[in-house]
C-alpha positions in Angstrom: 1.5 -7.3 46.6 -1.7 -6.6 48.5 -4.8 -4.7 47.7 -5.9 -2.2 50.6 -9.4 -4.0 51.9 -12.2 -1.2 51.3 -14.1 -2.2 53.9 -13.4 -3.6 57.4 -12.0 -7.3 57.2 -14.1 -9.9 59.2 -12.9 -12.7 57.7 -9.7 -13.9 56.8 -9.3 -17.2 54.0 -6.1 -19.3 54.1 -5.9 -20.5 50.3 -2.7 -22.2 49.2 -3.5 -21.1 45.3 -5.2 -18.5 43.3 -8.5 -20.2 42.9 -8.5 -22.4 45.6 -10.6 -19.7 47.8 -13.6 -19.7 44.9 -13.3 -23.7 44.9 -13.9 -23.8 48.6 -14.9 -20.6 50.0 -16.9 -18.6 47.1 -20.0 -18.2 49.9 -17.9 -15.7 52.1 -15.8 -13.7 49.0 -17.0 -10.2 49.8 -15.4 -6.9 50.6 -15.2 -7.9 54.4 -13.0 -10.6 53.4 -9.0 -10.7 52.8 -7.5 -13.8 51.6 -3.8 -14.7 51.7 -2.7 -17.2 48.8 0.7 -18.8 49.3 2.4 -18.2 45.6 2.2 -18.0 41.5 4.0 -20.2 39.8 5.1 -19.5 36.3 4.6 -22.4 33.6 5.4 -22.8 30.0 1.7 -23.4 29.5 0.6 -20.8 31.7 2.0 -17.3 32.7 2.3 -15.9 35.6 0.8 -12.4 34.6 -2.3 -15.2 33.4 -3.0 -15.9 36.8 -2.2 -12.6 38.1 -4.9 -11.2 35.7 -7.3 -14.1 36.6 -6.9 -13.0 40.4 -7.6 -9.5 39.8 -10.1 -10.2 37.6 -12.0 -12.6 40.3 -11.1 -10.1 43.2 -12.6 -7.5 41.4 -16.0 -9.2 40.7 -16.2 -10.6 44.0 -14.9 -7.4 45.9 -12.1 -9.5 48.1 -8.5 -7.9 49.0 -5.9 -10.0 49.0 -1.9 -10.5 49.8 0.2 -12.4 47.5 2.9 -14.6 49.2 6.7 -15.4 47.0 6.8 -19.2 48.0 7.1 -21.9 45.5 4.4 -23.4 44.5 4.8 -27.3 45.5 7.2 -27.0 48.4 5.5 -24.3 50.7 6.5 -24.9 54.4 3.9 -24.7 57.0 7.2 -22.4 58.9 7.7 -20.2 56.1 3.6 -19.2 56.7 2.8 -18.8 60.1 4.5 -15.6 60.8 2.5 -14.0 57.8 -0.7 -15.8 58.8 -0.1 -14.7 62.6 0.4 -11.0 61.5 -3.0 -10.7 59.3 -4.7 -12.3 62.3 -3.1 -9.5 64.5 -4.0 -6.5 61.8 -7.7 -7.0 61.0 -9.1 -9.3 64.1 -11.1 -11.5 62.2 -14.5 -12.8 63.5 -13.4 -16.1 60.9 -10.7 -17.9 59.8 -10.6 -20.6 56.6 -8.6 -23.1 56.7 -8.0 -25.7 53.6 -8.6 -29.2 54.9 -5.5 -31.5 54.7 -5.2 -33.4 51.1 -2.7 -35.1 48.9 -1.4 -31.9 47.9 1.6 -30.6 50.0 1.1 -27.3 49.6 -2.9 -27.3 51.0 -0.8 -29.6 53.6 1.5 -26.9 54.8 -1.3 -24.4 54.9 -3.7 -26.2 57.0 -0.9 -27.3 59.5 0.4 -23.3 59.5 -3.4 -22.3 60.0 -4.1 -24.6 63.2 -0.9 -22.9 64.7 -1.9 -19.4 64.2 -5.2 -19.6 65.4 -4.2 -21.8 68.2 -4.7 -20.1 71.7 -2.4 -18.0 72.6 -1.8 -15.1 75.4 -0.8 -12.9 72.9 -2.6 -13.7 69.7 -6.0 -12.3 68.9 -8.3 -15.6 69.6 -10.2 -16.1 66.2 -14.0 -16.7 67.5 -14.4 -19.2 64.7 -12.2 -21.0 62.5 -14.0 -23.4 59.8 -11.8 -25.7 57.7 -13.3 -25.5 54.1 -12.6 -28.2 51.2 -11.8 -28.5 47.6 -12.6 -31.0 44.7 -9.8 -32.6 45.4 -9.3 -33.4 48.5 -13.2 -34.8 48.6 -12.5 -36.9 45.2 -9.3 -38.5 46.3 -9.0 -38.2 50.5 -5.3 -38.3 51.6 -6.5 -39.5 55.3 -9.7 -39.3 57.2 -11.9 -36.2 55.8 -13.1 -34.3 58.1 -17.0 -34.4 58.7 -18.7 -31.2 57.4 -20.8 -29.6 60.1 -21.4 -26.3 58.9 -23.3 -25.4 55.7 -23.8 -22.6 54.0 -26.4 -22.0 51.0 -25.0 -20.7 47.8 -26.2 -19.4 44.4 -24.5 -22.8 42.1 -24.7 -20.3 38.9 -23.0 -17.6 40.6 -20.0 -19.9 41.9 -19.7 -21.4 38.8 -19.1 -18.0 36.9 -16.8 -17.1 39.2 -14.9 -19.9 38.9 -15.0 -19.6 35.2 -13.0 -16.4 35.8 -9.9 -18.6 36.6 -10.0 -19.8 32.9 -6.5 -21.3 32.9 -7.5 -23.0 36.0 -10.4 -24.9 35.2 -9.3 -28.5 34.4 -11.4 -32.2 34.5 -10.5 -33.6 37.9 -12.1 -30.1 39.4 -14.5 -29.3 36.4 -17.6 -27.3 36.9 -19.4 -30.5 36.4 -17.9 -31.2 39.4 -18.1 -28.6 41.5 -21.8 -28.3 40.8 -22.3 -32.0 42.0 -20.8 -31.2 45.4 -22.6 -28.2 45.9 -25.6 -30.3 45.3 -24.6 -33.1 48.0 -23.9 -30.8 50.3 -27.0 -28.6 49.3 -28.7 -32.0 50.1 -27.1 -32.6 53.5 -28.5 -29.3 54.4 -31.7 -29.2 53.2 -31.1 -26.5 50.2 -30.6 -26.5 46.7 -26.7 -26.3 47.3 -24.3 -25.5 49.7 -20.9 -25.2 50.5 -20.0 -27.2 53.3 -17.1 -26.8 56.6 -15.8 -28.2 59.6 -16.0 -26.2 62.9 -12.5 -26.4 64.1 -13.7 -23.4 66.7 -16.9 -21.6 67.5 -17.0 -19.0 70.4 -20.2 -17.9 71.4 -21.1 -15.1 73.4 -22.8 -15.6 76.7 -26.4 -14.3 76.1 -27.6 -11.8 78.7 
């Protein structure tokens, strides 16, 4: 399933699972920007059509479109998502490109390792300008190797992330509380010189010769 975009997509957000892209990306979520989740799972605890709601619910507020992927959740291969990666990349010719950062979770593994092949360059791939590998709770409280160093930072609104995350309801657990969430946003706010921030790693920046 996948929402016609409204507007003109300039940026494109890699996220492995519904509410990954609030967690580590809420300071692009606009109508310029699609996002391609990998899969819903469906658990005794928690419905499918609950996350499905949550999604549209979040999409909605935030004014994002979206494609829905039919992998299962926990053994996504990074094969299985290149080819759908590769062909969103060709359709909308991003400006940006989001990237999870590697972590102990398989899934946000296969994702960043399918995202770093279809933005690699390419004669006959569009070449992303910039491609920015964003984080999660996660990843940041338990590293599964060498975290990248953020270098970009972007000032957000920690209220306004924080009720959009609350949108994902059945999503919001202790190890990524909004306790938590809120205390990265203020390191990284720190590192930058803001209140808070989200924070990324330039995989690529193309600049454009000035005249």
């Amino acid at each position: 399933m996948s929402p016609e975009p409204e507007d003109a997509v300039s940026t494109l957000v890699f996220s492995p699972h519904v509410d990954d892209e609030v967690l580590g990306c809420f300071a692009v979520l606009n109508s310029s920007t699609h996002v391609l989740f990998g899969g819903v799972e469906e658990r005794p605890t928690i419905p499918r059509s609950t996350r499905l709601h949550e999604l549209n619910n979040s999409s909605t507020h935030l004014g994002f479109s979206w494609t829905l992927l039919d992998n299962t959740v926990n053994a996504y291969t990074a094969s299985a998502l290149i080819s759908p990666m590769e062909e969103l990349i060709d359709l909308h010719k991003p400006q940006t490109v989001l990237i999870p950062e590697p972590s102990y979770n398989q899934d946000h593994r296969a994702f960043y390792d399918a995202g770093l092949v279809a933005t690699r360059p390419h004669d006959t791939l569009w070449m992303v300008p910039e491609v920015l590998i964003y984080e999660q709770p996660h990843s940041v409280m338990w590293p599964h190797t060498q975290q990248p160093l953020p270098n970009v930072f972007v000032p957000i609104d920690i209220q306004a992330k924080l009720d959009a995350y609350a949108r994902y309801a059945s999503q919001v657990r202790g190890h990524r509380s909004p306790e938590t969430v809120a205390a990265m946003a203020a390191l990284r706010g720190a590192q930058a010189g803001v209140s808070h921030a989200e924070a990324y790693q330039a995989r690529r920046i193309i600049r454009q010769q000035q005249p």
